[in-house]
PLY file of the C-alpha trace (Angstrom):
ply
format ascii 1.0
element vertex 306
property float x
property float y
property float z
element edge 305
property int vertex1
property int vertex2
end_header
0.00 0.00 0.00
1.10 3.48 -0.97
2.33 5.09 2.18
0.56 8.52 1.46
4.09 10.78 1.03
3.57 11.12 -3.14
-0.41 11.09 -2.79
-1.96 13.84 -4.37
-6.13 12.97 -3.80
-8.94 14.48 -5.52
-10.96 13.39 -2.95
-11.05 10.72 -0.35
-13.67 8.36 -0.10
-14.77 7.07 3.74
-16.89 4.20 4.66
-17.61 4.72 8.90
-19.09 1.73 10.01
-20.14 1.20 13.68
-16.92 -1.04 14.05
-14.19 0.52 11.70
-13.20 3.16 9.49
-11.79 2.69 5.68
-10.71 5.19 3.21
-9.36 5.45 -0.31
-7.38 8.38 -1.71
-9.02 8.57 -5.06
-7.49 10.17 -8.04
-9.16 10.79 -11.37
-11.25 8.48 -13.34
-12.25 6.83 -9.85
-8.36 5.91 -9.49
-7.52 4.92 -5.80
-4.07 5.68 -5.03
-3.91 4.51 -1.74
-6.05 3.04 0.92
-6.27 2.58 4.69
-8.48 1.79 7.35
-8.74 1.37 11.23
-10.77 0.03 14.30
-12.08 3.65 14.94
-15.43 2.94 14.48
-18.81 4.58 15.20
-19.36 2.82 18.09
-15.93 3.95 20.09
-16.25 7.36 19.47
-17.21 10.49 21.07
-19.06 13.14 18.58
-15.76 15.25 18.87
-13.72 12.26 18.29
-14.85 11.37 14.65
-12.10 14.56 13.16
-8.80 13.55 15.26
-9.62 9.81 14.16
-10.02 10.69 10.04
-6.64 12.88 10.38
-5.09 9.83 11.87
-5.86 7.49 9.30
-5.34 9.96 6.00
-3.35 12.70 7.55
-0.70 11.43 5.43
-2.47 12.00 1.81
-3.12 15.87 2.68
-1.26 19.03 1.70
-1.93 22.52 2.15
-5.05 22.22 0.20
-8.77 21.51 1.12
-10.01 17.93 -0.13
-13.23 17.28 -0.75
-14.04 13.67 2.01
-17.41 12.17 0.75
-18.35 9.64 3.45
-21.45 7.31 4.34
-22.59 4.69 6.91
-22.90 5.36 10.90
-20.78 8.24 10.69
-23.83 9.55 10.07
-26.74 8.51 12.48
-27.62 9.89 15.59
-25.13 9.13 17.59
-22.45 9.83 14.21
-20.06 13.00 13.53
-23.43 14.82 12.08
-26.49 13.33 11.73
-27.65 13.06 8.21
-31.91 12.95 8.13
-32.83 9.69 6.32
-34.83 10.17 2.98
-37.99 8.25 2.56
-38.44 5.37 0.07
-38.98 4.99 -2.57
-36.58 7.32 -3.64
-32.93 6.81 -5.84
-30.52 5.59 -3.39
-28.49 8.45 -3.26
-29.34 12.29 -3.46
-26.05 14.50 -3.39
-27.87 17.63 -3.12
-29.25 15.85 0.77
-25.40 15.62 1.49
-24.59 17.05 4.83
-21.94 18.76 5.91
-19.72 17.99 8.94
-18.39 20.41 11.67
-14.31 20.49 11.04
-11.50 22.49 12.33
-8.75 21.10 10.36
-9.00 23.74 7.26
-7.77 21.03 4.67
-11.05 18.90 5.32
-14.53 19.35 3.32
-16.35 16.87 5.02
-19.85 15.67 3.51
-21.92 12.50 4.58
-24.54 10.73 2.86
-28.06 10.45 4.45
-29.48 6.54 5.22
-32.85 5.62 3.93
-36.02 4.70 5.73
-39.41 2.78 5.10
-42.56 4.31 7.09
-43.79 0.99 7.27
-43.12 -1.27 7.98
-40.62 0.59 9.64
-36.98 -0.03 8.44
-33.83 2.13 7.66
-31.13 1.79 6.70
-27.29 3.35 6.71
-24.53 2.73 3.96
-26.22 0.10 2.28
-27.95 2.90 0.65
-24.30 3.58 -0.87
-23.49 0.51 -1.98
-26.98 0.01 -3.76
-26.27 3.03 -5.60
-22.99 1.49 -7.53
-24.37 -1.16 -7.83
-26.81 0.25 -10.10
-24.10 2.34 -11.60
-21.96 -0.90 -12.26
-25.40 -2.25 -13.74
-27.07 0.73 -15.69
-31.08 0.03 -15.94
-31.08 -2.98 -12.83
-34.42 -3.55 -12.17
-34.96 -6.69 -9.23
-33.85 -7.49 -6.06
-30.73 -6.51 -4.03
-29.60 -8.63 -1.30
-27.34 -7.15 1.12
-26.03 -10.02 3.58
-24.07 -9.13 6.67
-24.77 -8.23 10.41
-27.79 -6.93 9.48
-28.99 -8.15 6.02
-30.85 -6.22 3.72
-33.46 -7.00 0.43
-34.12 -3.86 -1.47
-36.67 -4.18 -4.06
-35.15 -1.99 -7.19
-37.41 -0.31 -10.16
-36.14 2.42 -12.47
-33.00 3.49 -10.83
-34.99 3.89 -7.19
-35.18 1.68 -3.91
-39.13 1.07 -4.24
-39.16 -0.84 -0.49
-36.49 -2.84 1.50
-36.43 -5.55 4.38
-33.82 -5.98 7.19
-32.93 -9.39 9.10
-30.49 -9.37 12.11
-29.34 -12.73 10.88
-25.61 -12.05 11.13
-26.40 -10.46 14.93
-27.53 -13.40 15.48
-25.45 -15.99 13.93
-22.95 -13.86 16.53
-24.92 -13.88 19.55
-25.76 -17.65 19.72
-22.48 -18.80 18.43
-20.95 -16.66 21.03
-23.23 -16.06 23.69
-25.87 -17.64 24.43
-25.69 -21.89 25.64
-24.80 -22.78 21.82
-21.44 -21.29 22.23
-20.34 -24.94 23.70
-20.62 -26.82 21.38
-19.08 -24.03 18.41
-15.29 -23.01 19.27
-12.87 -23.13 16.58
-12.99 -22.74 13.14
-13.95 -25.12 10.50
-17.29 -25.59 8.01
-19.08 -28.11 7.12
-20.91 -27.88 3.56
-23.41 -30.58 4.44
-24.59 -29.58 8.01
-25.10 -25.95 6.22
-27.02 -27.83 3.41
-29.31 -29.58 6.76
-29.94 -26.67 8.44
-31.12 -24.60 5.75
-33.39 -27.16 4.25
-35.02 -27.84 7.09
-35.38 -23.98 8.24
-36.74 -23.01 4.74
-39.55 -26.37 5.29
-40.37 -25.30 9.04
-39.40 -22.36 10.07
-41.86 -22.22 12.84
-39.32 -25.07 14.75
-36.51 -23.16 14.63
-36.00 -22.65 18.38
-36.48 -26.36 18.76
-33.57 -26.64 16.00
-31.51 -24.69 17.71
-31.39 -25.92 21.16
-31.27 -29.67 19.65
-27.51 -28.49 17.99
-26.85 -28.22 21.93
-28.26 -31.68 22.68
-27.11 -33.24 19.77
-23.53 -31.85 20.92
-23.78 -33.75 24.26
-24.95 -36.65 23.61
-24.68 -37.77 20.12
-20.84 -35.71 19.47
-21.75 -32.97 17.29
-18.50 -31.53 15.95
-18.26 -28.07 15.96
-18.16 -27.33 12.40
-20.79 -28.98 11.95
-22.94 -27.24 14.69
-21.82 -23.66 13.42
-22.74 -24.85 9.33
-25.99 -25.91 10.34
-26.75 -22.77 13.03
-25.96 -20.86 9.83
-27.73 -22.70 7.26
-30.87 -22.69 10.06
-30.55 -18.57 10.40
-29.99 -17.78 6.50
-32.50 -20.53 5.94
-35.81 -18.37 8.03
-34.06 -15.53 5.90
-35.70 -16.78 2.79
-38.46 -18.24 4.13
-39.29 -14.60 5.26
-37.71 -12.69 2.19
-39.29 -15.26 -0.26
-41.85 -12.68 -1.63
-38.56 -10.63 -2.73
-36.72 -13.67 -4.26
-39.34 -15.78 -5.86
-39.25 -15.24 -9.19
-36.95 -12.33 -9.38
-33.86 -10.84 -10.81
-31.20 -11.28 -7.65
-27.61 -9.81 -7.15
-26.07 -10.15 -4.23
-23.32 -7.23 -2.20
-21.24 -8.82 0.33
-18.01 -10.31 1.52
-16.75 -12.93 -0.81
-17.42 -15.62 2.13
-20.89 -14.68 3.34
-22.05 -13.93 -0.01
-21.11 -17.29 -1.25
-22.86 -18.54 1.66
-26.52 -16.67 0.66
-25.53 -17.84 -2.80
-25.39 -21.79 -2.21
-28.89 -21.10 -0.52
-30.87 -19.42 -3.41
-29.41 -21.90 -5.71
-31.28 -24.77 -3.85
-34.26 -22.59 -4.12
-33.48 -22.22 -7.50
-32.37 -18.54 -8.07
-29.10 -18.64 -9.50
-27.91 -14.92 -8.45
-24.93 -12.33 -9.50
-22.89 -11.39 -7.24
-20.76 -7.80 -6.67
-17.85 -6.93 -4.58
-18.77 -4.77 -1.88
-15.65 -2.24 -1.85
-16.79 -1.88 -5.68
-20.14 -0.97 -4.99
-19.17 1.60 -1.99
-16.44 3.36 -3.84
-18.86 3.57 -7.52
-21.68 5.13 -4.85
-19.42 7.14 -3.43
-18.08 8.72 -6.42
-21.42 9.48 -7.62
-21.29 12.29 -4.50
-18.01 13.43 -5.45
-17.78 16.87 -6.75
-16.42 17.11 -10.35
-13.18 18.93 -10.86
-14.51 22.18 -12.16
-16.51 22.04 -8.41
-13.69 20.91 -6.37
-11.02 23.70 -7.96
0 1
1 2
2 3
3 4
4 5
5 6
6 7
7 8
8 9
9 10
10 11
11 12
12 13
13 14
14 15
15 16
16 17
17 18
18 19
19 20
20 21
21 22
22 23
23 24
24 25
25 26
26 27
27 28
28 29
29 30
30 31
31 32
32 33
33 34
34 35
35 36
36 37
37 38
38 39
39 40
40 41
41 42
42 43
43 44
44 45
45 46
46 47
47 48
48 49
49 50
50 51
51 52
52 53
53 54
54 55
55 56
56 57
57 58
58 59
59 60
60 61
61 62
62 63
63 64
64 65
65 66
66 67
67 68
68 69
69 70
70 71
71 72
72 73
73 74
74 75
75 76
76 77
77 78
78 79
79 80
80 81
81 82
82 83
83 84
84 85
85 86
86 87
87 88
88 89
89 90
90 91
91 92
92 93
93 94
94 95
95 96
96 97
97 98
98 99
99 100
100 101
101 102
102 103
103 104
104 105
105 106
106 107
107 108
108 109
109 110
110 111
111 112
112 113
113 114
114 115
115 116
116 117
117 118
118 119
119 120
120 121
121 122
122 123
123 124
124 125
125 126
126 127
127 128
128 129
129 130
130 131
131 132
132 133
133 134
134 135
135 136
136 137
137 138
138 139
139 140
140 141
141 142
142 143
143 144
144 145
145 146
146 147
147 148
148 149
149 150
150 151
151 152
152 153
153 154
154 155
155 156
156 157
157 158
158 159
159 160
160 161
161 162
162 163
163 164
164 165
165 166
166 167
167 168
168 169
169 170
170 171
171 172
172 173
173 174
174 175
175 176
176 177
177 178
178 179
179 180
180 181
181 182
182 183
183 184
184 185
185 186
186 187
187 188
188 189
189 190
190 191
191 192
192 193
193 194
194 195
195 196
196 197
197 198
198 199
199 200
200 201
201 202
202 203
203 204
204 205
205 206
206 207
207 208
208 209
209 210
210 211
211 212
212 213
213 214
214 215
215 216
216 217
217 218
218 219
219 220
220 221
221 222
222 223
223 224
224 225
225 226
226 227
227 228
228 229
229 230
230 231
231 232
232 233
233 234
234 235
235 236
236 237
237 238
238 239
239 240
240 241
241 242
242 243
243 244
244 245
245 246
246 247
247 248
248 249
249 250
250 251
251 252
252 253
253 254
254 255
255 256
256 257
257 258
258 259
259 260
260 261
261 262
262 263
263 264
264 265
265 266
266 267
267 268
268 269
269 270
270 271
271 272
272 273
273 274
274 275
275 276
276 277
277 278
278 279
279 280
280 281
281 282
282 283
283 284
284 285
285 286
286 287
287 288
288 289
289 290
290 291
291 292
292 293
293 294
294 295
295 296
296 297
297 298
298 299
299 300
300 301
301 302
302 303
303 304
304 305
């Protein structure tokens, strides 16, 4: 990685998640020259906090000059740097006259963030999804279907002429975490290792009845005392049981539709083996593509920025 001393940005692009903070020094043509990221999250921060931890991580790609910092996700909620007011669906994903602009004292740093969306009812929002839904319609010019969004909290956005039309959340990925980690589960789960065929179980029999899944669950705790469940196997099937109620629910978004999947090569793969035994065979995108294509779409052009 470039170590920042012969970085000259246009802009820098920031994605300020709850748990870290990444950033690309972006040259023309959507060029990134350099990146970086830390554990400087949302979620450890104090509202005067958020400016001493960006000059940390991209202190070293600045000059004299201002630079123009276009940044979305948690950074901008409530309890963010400067809350940016959620626009209401259905809208297009991103609006960069609703940008809004952050409180700095640093005089090199122009500091917009990108609003969240929200859904009246039922009652959903959403923050920096909203960003990577809008390159991935710039990476796929005229998308119309279904967006799935897997991750801590996994989204379904429901896509029609360039706007989100309505979207669904599931805290699967919370809790995949909690059990797994917390709750009497965790027992029978340490270490690492998969297993494709408990996944396969789980799912199947989550999609069938998903009204047994808290009998499922406790009996991969039984199962792991008395009948030597291997861990792999127990965490496979816990996540083929979770993503498996995922689709039951989100079926009226799936069935039948157009689906392309955002998310971490591993996870996404995971959400991918599961449609295709429902018979959806779905694209898939990179999620640092999709956040950096949204995020340039905010960018100012160079006549703006000079």
């Amino acid at each position: 990685m470039n170590d920042g001393s012969q970085i000259a940005p246009a802009w820098i692009a920031v994605d300020w998640g709850t748990s870290n903070l990444r950033a690309w020094a972006m040259g023309p043509a959507g060029a990134v020259l350099a990146e970086a990221g830390s554990a400087d999250g949302m979620g450890k921060l104090t509202r005067d906090g958020f400016e001493p931890a960006l000059l940390r991580l991209i202190g070293p790609w600045l000059g004299n000059a201002k630079v123009p910092v276009v940044a979305c996700g948690m950074v901008g909620s409530r309890q963010g740097w400067c809350e940016a007011p959620y626009r209401s669906v259905p809208c297009a994903p991103l609006d960069p006259a609703a940008q809004v602009t952050a409180p700095t004292t640093d005089p090199r740093l122009s500091v917009r963030i990108a609003p969240g969306l929200k859904q009246v009812a039922p009652a959903d929002v959403m923050r920096g999804e909203e960003t990577q839904i809008a390159g991935a319609l710039g990476l796929l010019p005229g998308y119309d279907g279904i967006l799935c969004l897997p991750g801590t909290h996994s989204k379904w956005a429901q896509i029609s002429a360039g706007e989100v039309v309505s979207f669904q959340t599931y805290m699967t990925g919370e809790l995949f975490a909690l059990l797994s980690e917390s709750s009497v589960l965790r027992h029978g789960m340490q270490g690492g290792g998969w297993d494709e065929a408990a996944f396969d179980a789980g799912l199947s029999d989550a999609i069938s009845r998903p009204d047994r899944i808290a009998s499922r669950l406790f009996a991969l705790r039984a199962e792991g005392l008395i009948a030597g469940l291997a861990p792999p196997a127990a965490r496979a099937r816990l996540s083929g049981l979770l993503i498996g109620i995922e689709l039951a629910a989100a079926r009226p978004y799936w069935l039948g539709q157009r689906v392309t999947l955002i998310g971490a090569e591993t996870l996404a793969a995971a959400y991918d083996r599961a449609l295709k035994t429902q018979g959806v065979e779905a694209q898939r995108l990179a999620v640092t593509d999709c956040t950096l294509v949204g995020l340039a779409s905010l960018a100012p052009q160079p006549e703006a920025a000079r």
